[in-house]
N, C-alpha and C positions, 0 to 999 in steps of 0.2 A: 735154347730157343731165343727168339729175340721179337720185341711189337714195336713197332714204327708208326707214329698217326702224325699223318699230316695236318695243319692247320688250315683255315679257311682263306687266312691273311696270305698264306703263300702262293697263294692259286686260285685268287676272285679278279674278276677285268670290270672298271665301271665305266663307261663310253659314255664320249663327252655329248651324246644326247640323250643322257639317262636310264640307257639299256645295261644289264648288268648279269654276269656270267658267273657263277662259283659253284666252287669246288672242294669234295675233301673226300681224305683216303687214309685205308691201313690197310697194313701188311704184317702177315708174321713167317719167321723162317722158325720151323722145328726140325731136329735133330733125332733123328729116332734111332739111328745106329751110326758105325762109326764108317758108313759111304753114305748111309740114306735119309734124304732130306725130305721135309713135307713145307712147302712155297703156299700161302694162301693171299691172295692180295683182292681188295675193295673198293670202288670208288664209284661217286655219285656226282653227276653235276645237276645244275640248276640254272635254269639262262630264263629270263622273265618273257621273252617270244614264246618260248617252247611251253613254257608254263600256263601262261595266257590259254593257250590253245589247246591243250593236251591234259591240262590239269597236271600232275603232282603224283608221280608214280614211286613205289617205293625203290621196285627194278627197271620202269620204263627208260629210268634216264641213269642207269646203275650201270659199271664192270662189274665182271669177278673172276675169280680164277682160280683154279688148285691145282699144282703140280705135284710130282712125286716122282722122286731120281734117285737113281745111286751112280755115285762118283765115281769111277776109277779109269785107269787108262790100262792095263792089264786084268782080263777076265772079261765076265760079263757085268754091264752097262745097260741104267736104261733111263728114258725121260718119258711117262705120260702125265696127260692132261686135258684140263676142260676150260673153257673159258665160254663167256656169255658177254653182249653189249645191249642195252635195249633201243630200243627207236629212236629215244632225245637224251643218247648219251653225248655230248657234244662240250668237250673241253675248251673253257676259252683260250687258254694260253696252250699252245700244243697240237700236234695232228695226229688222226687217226686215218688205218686206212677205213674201215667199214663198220658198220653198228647193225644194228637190228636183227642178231643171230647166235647162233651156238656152234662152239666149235670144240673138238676133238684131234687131240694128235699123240702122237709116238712115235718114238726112236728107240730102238733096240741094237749094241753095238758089244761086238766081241774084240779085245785087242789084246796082242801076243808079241813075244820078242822073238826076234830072228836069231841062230845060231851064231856065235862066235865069227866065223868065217863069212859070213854073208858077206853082200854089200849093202844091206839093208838092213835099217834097224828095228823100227816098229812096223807092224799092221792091224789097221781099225776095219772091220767088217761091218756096215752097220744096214740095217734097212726101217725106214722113219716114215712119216706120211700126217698129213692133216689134214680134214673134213668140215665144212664150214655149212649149216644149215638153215634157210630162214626163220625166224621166229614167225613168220606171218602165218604158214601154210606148212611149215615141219619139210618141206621141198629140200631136192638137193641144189645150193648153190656153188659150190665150188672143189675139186678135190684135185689133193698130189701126193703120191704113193710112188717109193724108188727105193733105188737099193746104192750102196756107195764103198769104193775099197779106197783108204789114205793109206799110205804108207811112208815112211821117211826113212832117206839114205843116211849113212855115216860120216856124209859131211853136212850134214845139217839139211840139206835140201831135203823140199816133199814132195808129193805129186797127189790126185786126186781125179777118180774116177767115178763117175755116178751116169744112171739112167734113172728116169721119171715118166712115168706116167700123170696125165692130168686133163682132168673134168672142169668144164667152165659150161654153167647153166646160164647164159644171155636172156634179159627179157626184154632189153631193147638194143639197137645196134652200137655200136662202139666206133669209135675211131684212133687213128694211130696214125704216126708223122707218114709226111709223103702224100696224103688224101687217100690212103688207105683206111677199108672201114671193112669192119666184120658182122652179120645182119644178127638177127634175134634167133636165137635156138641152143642148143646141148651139144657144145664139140667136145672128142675127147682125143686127146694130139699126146703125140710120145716123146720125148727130148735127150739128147746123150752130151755130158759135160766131160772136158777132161783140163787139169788144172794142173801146171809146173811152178815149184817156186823157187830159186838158187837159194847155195845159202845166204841165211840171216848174216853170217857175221863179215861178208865181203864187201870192199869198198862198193863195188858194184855190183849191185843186185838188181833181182827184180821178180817178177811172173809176168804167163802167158796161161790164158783163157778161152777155149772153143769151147762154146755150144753150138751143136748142128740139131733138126729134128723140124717135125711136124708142126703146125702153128695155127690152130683154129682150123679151117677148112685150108688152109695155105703152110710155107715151111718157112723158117728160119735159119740163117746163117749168122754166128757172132763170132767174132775174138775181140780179144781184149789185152793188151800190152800196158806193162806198170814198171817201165827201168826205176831205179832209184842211182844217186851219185853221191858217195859222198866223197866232196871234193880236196878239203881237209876238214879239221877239228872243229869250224867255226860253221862251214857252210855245206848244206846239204841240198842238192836237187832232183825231182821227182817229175816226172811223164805221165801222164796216163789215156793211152786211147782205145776207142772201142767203135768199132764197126759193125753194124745191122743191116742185115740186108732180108728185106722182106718179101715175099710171093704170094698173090693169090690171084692162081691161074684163070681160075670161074669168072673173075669178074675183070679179068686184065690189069692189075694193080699191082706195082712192084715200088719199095722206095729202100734207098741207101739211105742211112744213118752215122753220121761220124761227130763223134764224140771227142774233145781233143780239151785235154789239161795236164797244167803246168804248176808245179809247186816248190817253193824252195823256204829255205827253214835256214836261217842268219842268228848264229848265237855268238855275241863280240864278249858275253862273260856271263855269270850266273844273274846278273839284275837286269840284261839288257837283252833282247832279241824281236827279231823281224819274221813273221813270216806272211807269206802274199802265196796266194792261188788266182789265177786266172783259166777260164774256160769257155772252150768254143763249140755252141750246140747247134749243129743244121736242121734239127728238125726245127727248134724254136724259132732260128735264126738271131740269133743272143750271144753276146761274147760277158762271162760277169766276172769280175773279179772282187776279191777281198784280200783285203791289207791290213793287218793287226801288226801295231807297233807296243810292245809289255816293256814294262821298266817299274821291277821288284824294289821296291822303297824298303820295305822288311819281311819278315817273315810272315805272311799272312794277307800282305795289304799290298798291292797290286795297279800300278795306274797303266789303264787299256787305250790305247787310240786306234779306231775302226774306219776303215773306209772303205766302202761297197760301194760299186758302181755296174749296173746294165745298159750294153750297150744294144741297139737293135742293131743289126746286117742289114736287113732288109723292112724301109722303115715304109716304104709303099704298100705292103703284103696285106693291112688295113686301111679302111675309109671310116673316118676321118686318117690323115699318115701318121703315125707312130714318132714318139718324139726321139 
């Protein structure tokens, strides 16, 4: 077994007009057999806004969570769980996507080896799903339930196939790039993925990613392309783009999505390396990139030189114009 408590010092924010956010948490990992594990993790914040207002809850402004798995890649496999966030959980250093709910999930996964002669070597059968409920009203807010086959060939490449189902309870309208918007209500939309990866150990690699299916009262189109190069021993370079194409027929709204990034990785010896990503987002209209230069002094001690810059495309798209 193992306990882990964080401190308060590692995760308080004090803001330079006297507003102040903190945090602390534990976790323990138990061992209960020689695949199955019991995860129990905790945490509470504290921000003097949410506090002022809301008073001082013991769970209001609390995570928590319990899991429970067994390991293996052969046989039967499984992962459930429960997790909770309350209303004024709110991390100052960090994001969440959602709070104020309870949620439930599972993965159930059977995997086998293929005969001698195949061309294939493993297959994972799994079918998983998570449930997400408000704490206000016990209401259903969100759900996704699917089934999925991995499998992997003898030269290292895999592939991946899945279908999902999924529940989204709206209680007010949403929006998505394009001026595309989805209004308030209970949609529950179908989705089919399928996912190729070469192999790992080739100078040239990479995956390809479709998702096709239904999308709120509207459908969706995606792929997604990831080459990797590596070009010799020092330098490696990476692609990665994905297109969305969105529909909703009812209200005549359609938007393409193109996602377009570039990454390379410069290693001139074990102290010294470069690596930069750049990215172009049309929904945002944004190009960002980031540039880390590392230079290994010793063993442990690390000098980092960062440089992030966002660029606007389109710097008219607000009033006042965008710098």
């Amino acid at each position: 077994g193992r306990l882990r408590v964080d401190c308060l010092d590692q995760c308080s924010r004090l803001g330079d007009d006297g507003s102040w956010n903190a945090a602390y948490g534990a976790d323990a990992v138990i061992r209960l057999g020689d695949f199955e594990i019991l995860e129990m993790k905790w945490a509470q914040t504290l921000d003097d806004a949410l506090s002022d207002a809301n008073g001082v809850s013991l769970t209001g402004s609390a995570y928590g969570s319990v899991q429970l798995q067994r390991r293996t890649d052969i046989g039967w496999s499984y992962r459930t769980g429960a997790s909770f966030a309350g209303r004024d959980y709110l991390p100052g250093v960090g994001f969440v996507q959602r709070t104020d709910y309870w949620q439930y999930s599972w993965d159930v996964q059977y995997g086998w080896l293929s005969p001698d002669q195949a061309k294939l070597r493993t297959h994972d059968g799994s079918t998983y799903g998570s449930v997400y409920f408000r704490n206000t009203d016990g209401s259903l807010e969100s759900l996704r339930a699917g089934g999925s086959w991995d499998f992997a060939f003898k030269s290292s490449a895999s592939a991946r196939i899945s279908a999902n189902y999924l529940i989204e309870d709206l209680l007010e309208e949403v929006s998505f790039p394009g001026e595309t918007t989805v209004p308030a209500g209970r949609y529950g939309f179908v989705e089919s993925q399928a996912r190729y990866e070469m192999p790992e150990g080739s100078l040239f690699r990479g995956q390809v990613d479709v998702r096709v299916g239904t999308f709120y009262d509207g459908t969706r189109y995606a792929i997604g392309l990831e080459p990797t190069w590596n070009v010799n021993r020092f330098i490696e370079l990476a692609g990665d783009y994905k297109f969305t194409r969105l529909e909703f027929p009812e209200r005549d709204q359609q938007a393409n999505i193109h996602l377009v990034g570039v990454r390379s990785q410069i290693g001139l010896n074990t102290k010294l390396s470069l690596n930069a990503f750049v990215q172009y987002n049309t929904a945002a209209d944004i190009v960002a990139s980031n540039i880390r230069f590392r230079y290994n002094m010793a063993e442990g001690n690390d000098l980092w030189v960062v440089y992030t810059e966002n660029l606007n495309t389109d710097r008219f798209r607000d009033t006042p114009a965008l710098p």
